[in-house]
DOLO-393703 format. One line per field, with one value per residue (C-alpha): residue number from 1; residue in three letters; chain; x, y, z. Coordinates in Angstrom, 3 decimals. Last residue first. Layout:
residues N
num	NUM, ...
residu	Ala, ...
chaine	A, ...
east	X, ...
north	Y, ...
up	Z, ...
//
This chain:
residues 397
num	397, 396, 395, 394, 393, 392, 391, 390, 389, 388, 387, 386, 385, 384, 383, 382, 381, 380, 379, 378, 377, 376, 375, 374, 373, 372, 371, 370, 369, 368, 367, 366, 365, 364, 363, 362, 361, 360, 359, 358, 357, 356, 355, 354, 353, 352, 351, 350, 349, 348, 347, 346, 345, 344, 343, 342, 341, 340, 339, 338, 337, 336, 335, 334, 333, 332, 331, 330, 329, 328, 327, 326, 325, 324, 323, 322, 321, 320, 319, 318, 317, 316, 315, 314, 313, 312, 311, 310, 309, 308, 307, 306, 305, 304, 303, 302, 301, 300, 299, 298, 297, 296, 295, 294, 293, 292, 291, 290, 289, 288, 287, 286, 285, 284, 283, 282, 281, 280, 279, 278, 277, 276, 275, 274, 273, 272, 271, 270, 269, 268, 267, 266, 265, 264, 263, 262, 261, 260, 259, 258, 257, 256, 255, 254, 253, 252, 251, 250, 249, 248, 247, 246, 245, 244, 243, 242, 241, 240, 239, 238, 237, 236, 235, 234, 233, 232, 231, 230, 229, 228, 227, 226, 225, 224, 223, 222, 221, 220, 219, 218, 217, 216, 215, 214, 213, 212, 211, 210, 209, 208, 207, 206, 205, 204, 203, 202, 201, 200, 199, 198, 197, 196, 195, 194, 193, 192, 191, 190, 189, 188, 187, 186, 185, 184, 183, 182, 181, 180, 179, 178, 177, 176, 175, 174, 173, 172, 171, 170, 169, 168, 167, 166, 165, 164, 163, 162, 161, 160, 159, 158, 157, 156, 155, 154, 153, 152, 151, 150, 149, 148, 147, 146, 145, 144, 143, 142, 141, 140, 139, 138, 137, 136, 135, 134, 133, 132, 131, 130, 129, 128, 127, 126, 125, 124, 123, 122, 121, 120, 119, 118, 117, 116, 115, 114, 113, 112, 111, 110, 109, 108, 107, 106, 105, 104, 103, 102, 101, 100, 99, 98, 97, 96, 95, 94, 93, 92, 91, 90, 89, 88, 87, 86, 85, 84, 83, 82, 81, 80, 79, 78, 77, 76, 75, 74, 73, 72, 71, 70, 69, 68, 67, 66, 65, 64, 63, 62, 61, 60, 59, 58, 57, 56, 55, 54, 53, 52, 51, 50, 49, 48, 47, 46, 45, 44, 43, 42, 41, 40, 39, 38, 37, 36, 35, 34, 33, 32, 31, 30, 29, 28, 27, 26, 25, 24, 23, 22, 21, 20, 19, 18, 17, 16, 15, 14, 13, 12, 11, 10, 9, 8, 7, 6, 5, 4, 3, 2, 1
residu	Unk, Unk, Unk, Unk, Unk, Unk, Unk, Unk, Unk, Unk, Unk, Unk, Unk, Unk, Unk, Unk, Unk, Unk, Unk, Unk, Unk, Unk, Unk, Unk, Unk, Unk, Unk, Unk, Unk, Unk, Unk, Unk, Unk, Unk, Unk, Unk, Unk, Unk, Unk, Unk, Unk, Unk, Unk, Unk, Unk, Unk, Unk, Unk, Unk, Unk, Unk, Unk, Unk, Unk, Unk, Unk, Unk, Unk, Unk, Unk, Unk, Unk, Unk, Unk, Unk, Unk, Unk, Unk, Unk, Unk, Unk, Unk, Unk, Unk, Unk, Unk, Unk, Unk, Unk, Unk, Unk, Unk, Unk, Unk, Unk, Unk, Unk, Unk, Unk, Unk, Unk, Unk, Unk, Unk, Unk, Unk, Unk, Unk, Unk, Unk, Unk, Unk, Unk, Unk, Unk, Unk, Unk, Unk, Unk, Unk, Unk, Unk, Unk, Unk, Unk, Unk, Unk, Unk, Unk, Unk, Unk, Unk, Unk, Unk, Unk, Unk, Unk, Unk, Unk, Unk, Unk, Unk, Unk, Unk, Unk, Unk, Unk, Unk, Unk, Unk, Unk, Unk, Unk, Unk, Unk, Unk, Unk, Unk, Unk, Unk, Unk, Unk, Unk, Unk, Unk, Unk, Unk, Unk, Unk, Unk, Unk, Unk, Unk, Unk, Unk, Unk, Unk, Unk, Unk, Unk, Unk, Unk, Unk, Unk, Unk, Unk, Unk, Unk, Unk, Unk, Unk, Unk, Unk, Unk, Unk, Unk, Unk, Unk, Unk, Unk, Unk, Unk, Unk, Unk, Unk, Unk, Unk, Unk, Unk, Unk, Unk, Unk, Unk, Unk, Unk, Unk, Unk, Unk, Unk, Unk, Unk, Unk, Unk, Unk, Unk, Unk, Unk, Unk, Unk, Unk, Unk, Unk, Unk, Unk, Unk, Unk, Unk, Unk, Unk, Unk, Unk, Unk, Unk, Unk, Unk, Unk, Unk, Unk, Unk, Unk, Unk, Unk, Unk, Unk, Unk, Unk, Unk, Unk, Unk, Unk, Unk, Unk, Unk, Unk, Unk, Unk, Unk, Unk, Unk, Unk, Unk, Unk, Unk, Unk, Unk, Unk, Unk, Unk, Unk, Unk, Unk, Unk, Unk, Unk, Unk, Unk, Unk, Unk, Unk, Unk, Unk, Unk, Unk, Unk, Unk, Unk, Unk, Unk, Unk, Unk, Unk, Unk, Unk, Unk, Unk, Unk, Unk, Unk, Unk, Unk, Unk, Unk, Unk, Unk, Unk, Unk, Unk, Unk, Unk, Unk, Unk, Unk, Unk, Unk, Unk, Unk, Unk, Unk, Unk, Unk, Unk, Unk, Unk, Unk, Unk, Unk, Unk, Unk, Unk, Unk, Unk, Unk, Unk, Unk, Unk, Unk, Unk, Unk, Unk, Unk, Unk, Unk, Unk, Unk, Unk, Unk, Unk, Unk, Unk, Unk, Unk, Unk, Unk, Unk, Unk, Unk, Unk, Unk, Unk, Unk, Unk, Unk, Unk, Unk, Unk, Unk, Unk, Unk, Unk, Unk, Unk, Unk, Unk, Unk, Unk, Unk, Unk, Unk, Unk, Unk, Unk, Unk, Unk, Unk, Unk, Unk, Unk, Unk, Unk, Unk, Unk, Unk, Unk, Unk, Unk, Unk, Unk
chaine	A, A, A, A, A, A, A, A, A, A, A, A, A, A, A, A, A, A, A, A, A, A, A, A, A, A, A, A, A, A, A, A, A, A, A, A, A, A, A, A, A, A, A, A, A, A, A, A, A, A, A, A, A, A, A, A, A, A, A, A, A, A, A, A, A, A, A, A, A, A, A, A, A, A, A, A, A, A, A, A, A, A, A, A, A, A, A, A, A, A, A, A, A, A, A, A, A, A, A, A, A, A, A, A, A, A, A, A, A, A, A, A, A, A, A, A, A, A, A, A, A, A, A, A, A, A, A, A, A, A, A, A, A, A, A, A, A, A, A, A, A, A, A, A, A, A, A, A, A, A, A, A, A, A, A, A, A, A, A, A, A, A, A, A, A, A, A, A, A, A, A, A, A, A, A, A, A, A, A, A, A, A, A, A, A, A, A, A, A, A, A, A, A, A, A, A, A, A, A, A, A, A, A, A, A, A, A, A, A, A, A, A, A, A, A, A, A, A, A, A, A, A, A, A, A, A, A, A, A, A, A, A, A, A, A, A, A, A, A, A, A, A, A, A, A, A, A, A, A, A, A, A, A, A, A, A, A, A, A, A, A, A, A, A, A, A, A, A, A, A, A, A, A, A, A, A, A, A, A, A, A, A, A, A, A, A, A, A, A, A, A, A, A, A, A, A, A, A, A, A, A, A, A, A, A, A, A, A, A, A, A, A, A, A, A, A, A, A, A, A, A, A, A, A, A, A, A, A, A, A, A, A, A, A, A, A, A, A, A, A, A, A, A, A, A, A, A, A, A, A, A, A, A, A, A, A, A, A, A, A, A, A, A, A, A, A, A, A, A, A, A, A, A, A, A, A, A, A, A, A, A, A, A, A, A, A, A, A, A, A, A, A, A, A, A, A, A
east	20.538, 20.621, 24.266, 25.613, 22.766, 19.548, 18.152, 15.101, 17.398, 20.015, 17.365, 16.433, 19.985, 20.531, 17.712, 19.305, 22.471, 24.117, 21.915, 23.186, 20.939, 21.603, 24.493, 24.654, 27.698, 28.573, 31.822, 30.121, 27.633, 29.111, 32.708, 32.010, 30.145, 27.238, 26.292, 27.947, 25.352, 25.613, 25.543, 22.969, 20.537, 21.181, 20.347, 16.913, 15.933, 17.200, 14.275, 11.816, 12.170, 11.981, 9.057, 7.483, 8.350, 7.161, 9.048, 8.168, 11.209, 9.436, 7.596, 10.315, 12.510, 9.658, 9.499, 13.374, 13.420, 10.493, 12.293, 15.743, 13.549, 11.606, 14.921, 14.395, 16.516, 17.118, 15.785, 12.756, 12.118, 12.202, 11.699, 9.368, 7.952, 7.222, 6.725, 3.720, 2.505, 2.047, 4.803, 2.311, 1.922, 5.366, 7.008, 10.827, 13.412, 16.915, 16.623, 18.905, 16.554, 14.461, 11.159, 7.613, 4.466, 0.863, -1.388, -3.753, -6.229, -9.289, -12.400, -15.278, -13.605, -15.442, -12.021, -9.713, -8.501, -6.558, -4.351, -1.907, 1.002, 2.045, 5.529, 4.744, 2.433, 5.019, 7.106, 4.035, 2.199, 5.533, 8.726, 10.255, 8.602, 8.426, 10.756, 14.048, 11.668, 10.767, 8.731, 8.512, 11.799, 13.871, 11.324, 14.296, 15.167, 12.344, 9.263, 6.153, 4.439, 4.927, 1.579, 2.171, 4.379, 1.812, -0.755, 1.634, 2.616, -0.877, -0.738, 1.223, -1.408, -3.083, -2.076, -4.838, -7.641, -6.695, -7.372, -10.747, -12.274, -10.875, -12.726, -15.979, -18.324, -17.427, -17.600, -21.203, -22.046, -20.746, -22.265, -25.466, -25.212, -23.677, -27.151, -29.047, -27.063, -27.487, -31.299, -31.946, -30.071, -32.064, -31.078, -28.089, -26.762, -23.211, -21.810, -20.792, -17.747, -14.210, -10.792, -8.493, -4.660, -3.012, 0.720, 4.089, 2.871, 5.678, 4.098, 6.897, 6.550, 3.084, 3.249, 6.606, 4.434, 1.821, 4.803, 2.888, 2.012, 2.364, -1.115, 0.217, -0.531, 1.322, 1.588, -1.699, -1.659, 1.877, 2.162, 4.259, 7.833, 7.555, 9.109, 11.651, 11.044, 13.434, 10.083, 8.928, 11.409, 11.850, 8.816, 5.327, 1.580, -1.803, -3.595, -6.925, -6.377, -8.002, -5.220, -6.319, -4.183, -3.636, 0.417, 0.367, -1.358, 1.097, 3.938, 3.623, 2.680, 5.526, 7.684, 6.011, 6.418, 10.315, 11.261, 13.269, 10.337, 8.745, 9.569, 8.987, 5.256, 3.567, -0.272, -2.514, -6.055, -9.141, -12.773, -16.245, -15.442, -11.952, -9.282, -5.837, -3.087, 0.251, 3.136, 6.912, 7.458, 5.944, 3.091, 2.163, -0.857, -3.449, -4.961, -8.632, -10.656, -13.359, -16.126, -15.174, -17.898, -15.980, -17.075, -16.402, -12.632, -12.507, -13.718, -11.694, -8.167, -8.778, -6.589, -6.794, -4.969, -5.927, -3.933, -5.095, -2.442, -2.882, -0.316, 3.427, 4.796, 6.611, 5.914, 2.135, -0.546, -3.030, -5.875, -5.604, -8.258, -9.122, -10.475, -12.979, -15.610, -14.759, -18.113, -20.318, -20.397, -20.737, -17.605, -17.206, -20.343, -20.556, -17.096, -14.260, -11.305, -8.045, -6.875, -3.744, -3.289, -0.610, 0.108, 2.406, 4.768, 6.024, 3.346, 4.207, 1.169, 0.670, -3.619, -4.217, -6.697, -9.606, -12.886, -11.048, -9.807, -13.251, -14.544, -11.607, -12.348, -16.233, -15.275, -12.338, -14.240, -17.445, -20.802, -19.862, -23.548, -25.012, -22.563, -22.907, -26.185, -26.017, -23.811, -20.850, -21.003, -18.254, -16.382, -13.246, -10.295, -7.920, -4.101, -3.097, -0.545, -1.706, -5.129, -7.973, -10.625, -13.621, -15.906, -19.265, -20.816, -22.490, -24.855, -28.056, -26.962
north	7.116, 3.295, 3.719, 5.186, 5.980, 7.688, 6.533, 4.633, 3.266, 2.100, 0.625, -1.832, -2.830, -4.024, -6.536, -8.446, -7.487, -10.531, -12.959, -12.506, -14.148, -11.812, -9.884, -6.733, -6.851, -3.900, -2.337, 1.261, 0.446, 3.214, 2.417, -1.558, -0.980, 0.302, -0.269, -3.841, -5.630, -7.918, -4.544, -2.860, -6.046, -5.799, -2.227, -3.213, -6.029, -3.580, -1.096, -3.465, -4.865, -1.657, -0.793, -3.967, -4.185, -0.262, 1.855, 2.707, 1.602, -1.190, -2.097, -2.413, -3.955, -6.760, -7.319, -8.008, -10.352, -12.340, -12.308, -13.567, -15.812, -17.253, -18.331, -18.318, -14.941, -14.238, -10.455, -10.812, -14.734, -12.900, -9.511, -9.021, -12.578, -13.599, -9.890, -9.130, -12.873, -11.956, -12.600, -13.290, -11.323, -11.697, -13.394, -13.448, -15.390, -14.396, -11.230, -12.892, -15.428, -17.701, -18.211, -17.675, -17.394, -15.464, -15.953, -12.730, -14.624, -14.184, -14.519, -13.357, -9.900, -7.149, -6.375, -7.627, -11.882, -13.508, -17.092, -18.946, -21.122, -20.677, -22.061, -25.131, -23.425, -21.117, -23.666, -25.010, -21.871, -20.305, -19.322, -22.754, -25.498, -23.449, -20.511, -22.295, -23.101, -19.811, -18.489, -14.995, -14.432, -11.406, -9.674, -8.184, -11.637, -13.380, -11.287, -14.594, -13.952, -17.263, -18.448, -21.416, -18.577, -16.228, -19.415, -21.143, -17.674, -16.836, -19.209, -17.213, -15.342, -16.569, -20.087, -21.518, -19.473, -18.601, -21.987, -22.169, -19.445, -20.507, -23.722, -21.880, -23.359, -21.373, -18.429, -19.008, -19.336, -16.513, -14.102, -15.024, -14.299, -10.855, -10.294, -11.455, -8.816, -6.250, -7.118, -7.119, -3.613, -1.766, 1.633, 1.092, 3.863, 3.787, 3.764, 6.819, 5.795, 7.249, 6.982, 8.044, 8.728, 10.019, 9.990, 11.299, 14.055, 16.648, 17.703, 16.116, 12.954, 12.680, 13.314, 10.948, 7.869, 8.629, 7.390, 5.382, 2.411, 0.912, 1.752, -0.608, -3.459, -5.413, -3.391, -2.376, 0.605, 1.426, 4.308, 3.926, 5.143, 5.031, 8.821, 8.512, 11.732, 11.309, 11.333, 9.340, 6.002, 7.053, 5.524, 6.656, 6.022, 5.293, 4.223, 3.406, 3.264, -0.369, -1.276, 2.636, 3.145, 7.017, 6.873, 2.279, 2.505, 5.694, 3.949, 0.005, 1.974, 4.052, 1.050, -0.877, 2.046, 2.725, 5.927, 8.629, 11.100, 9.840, 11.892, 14.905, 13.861, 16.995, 16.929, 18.936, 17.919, 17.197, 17.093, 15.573, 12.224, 11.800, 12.658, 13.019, 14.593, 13.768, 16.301, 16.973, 20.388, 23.115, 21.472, 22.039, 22.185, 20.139, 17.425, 16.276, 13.743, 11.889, 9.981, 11.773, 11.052, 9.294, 5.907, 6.884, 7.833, 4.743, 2.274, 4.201, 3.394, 0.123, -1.557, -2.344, -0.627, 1.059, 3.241, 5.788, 8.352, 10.344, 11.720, 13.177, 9.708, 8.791, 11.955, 10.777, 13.717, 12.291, 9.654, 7.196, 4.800, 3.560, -0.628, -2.556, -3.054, -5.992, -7.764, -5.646, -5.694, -2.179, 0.600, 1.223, 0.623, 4.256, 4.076, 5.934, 8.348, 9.592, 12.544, 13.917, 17.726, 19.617, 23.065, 22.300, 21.154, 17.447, 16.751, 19.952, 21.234, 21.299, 22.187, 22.651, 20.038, 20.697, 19.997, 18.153, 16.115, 15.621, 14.436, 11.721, 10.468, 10.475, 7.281, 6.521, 5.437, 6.817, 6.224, 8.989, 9.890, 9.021, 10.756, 13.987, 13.809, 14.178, 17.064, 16.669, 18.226, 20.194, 20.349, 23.284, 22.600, 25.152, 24.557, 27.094, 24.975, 21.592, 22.815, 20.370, 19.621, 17.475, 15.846, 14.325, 12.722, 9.298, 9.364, 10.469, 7.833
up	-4.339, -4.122, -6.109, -3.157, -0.567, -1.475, 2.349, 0.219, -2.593, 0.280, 2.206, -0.574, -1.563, 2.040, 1.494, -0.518, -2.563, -1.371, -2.784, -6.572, -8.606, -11.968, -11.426, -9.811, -8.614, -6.039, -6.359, -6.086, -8.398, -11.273, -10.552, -10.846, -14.733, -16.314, -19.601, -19.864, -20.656, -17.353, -16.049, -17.650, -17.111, -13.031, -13.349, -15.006, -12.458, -9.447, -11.105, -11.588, -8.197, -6.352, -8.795, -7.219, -3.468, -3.344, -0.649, 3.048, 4.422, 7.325, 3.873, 1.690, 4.892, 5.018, 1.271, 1.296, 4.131, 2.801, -0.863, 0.822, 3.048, 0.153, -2.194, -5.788, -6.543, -10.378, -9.964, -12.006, -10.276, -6.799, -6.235, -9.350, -9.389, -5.578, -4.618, -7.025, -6.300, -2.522, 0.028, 2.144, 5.379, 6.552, 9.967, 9.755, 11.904, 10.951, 8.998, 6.193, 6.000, 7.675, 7.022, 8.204, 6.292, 6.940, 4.268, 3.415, 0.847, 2.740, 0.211, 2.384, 3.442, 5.279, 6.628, 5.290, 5.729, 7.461, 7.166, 9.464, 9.763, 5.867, 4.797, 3.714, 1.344, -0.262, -2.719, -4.042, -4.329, -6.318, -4.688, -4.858, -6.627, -9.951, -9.657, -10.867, -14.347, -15.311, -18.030, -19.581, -20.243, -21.255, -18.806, -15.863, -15.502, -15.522, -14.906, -15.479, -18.885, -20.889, -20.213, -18.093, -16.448, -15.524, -14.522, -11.532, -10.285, -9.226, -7.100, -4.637, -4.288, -0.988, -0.985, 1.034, 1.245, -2.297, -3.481, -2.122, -3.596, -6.787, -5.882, -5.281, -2.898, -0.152, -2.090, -3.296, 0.472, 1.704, -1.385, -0.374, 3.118, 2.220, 0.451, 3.159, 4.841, 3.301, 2.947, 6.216, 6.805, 4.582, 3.852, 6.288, 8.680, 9.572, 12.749, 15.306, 17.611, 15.587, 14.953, 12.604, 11.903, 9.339, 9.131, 8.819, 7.261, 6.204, 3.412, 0.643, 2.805, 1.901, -1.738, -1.170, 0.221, -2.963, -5.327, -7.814, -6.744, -3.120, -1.219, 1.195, 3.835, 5.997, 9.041, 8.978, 7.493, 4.564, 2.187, -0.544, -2.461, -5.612, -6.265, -3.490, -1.527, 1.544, 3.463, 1.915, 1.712, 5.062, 6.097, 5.540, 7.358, 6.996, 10.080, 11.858, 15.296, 16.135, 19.001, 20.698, 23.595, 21.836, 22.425, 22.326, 19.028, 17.818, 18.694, 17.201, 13.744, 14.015, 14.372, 11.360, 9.601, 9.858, 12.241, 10.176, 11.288, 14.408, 17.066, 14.755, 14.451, 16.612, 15.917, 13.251, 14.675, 12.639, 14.071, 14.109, 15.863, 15.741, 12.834, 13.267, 11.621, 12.199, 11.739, 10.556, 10.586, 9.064, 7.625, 3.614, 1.550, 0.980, 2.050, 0.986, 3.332, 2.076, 3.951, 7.301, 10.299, 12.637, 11.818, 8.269, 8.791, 11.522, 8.030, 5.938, 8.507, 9.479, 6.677, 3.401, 0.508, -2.624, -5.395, -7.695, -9.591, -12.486, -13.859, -13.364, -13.752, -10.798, -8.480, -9.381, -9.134, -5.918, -5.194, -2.304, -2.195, 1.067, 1.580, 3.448, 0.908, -0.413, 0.507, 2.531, 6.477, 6.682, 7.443, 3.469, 2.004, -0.052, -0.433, 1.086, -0.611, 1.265, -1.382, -1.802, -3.066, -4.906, -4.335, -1.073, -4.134, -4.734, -7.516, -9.479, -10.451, -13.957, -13.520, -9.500, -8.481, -7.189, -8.907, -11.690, -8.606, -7.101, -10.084, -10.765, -6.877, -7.176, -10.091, -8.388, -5.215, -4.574, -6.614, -10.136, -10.671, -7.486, -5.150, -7.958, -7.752, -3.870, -3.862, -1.365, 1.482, 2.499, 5.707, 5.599, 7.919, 8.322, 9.596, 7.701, 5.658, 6.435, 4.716, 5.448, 3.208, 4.572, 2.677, 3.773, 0.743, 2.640, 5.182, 3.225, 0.327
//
């Protein structure tokens, strides 16, 4: 545990950083993650803060194994006060950026605060820099991502980063690393966009120090082989989540239509493993990952040509079978443009699922849409629909 505790709080306002160790039976006690997380937030946390103020803080949260070969222990945690619900709020995502936080000597970083003007803030080996992000405000993740590698010529950059969705303050909107992967839930993308941080961005050269390396990875050996003989194991490999689908509706719990069903028939064959695996050309996995399930799938849709990391079962069901749409390129195009936006594929499908209900219902009507239908099924709203909730225009806003 030597090399793990290192916290370091960093004011956006006054551009002050503050490194803190974190006391070793408190690392035992609570062992990273949410547990360390939910004690470091009673530590620090302003009581009935508003969770869009410069009082509020956002947490970027490591494990104890995070940066060694162990098994699933290649993600971030991202703890802050929910826009969405006004509690707590923990949400995970893969990517490079924990593993470069670690590598660079960082196992927690606190924000708080507020930056004058649109910023990134960087973290290298033993430091934290408040850098100039106005170039990239209004630019869509995937872009910024593509940007900030080619700035620093660094293809491993560890990144977290927002799209409009946050910085316009949509209260689920996410934050996006690796292109196609999110800490969606919850609304930390607005927390972010509500400090003016673009991004954060890490990268750094020391490793980390094992107890006992052998037995790591004997361990890790161990764990490889009883995967590869797992069928489950197996299945993912080759349908990532998507398979998923097949046991939600055998048990009558599949989002149909905004959850008036639980089952749906138009979804089986199309959007479900089935429908998905001729799609798939490759698969990939996080890192430290044994079981990859991250399949890569190309359609056609109404973004011509589109490559997507999955869509994963969340997608499939709440942007697909929740909304009445069965067709993988509309869902592919609309999960891209939620990501590329910066905005969660599932509360975006929730909510368009519930409007769609008040209108067949006859709650809401033309004048209130703006002339759109939002009927059950109907393509046309997809993907414009999306960018319109996370630019607050018309009946998006």
């Amino acid at each position: 545990m030597k090399d793990y505790g290192r916290l370091w709080d960093y004011d956006l306002t006054s551009k002050v950083l503050t490194k803190r160790t974190i006391p070793e039976e408190v690392i035992k006690k609570y062992l990273g993650g949410r547990g360390l997380a939910s004690y470091l937030m009673l530590e620090n946390a302003v009581p009935n803060v508003d969770p869009l103020s410069p009082e509020n803080i956002i947490m970027f949260v490591s494990g104890p194994l995070t940066g060694t070969p162990a098994p699933g222990a290649g993600k971030y945690l991202v703890v802050t006060k929910s826009p969405a619900t006004g509690g707590w709020l923990e949400s995970y995502a893969s990517g490079a950026l924990s593993v470069e936080m670690r590598y660079a000597g960082c196992d927690v970083l606190l924000i708080r605060g507020k930056a004058d003007t649109p910023s990134i803030l960087s973290i290298t080996d033993g430091k934290v820099e408040l850098l100039d992000g106005k170039d990239l405000w209004g630019v869509d993740t995937y872009e910024t991502e593509r940007i900030l590698k080619e700035r620093y010529t660094n293809q491993r950059l560890g990144i977290a980063c927002i799209g409009p969705a946050g910085e316009n303050l949509i209260n689920f909107a996410l934050i996006n690393s690796d292109i196609f992967r999110q800490a969606g839930r919850g609304g930390a993308g607005a927390v972010m966009g509500s400090k003016n941080l673009k991004a954060v961005i890490a990268s750094g050269t020391k490793g980390i120090a094992c107890a006992d390396k052998a037995k790591l990875l004997a361990h890790l050996a161990s764990n490889v082989q009883e995967a590869q003989a797992d069928v489950r194991v197996e299945n993912r490999r080759k349908f990532g989540t998507s398979s998923t689908m097949l046991n939600t509706n055998r048990l009558g719990m599949l989002p149909t239509l905004n959850y008036q069903k639980g089952t749906s028939t138009e979804a089986m064959g199309k959007i479900d493993a089935d429908g998905v695996k001729d799609h798939v050309y490759h698969t990939k996995g996080c890192i430290s990952c044994i079981t990859p399930c991250g399949i890569m799938t190309h359609s056609k849709g109404p973004l011509g040509e589109q490559y997507v990391e999955g869509p994963e079962y969340e997608t499939l069901s709440m942007l697909g079978s929740n909304v009445g749409i069965y067709d993988l390129g509309i869902i592919s195009a609309s999960n891209i443009v939620c990501d590329k936006e910066g905005i969660d594929t599932i509360s975006t499908g929730n909510t368009i699922a519930f409007l769609m209900e008040c209108y067949e219902k006859g709650l809401i009507d033309d004048d209130f849409t703006g002339g759109l239908k939002f009927t059950f099924g109907n393509e046309e709203l997809f993907p414009n629909i999306i960018s319109d909730i996370a630019h607050r225009r018309g009946v998006g806003a």
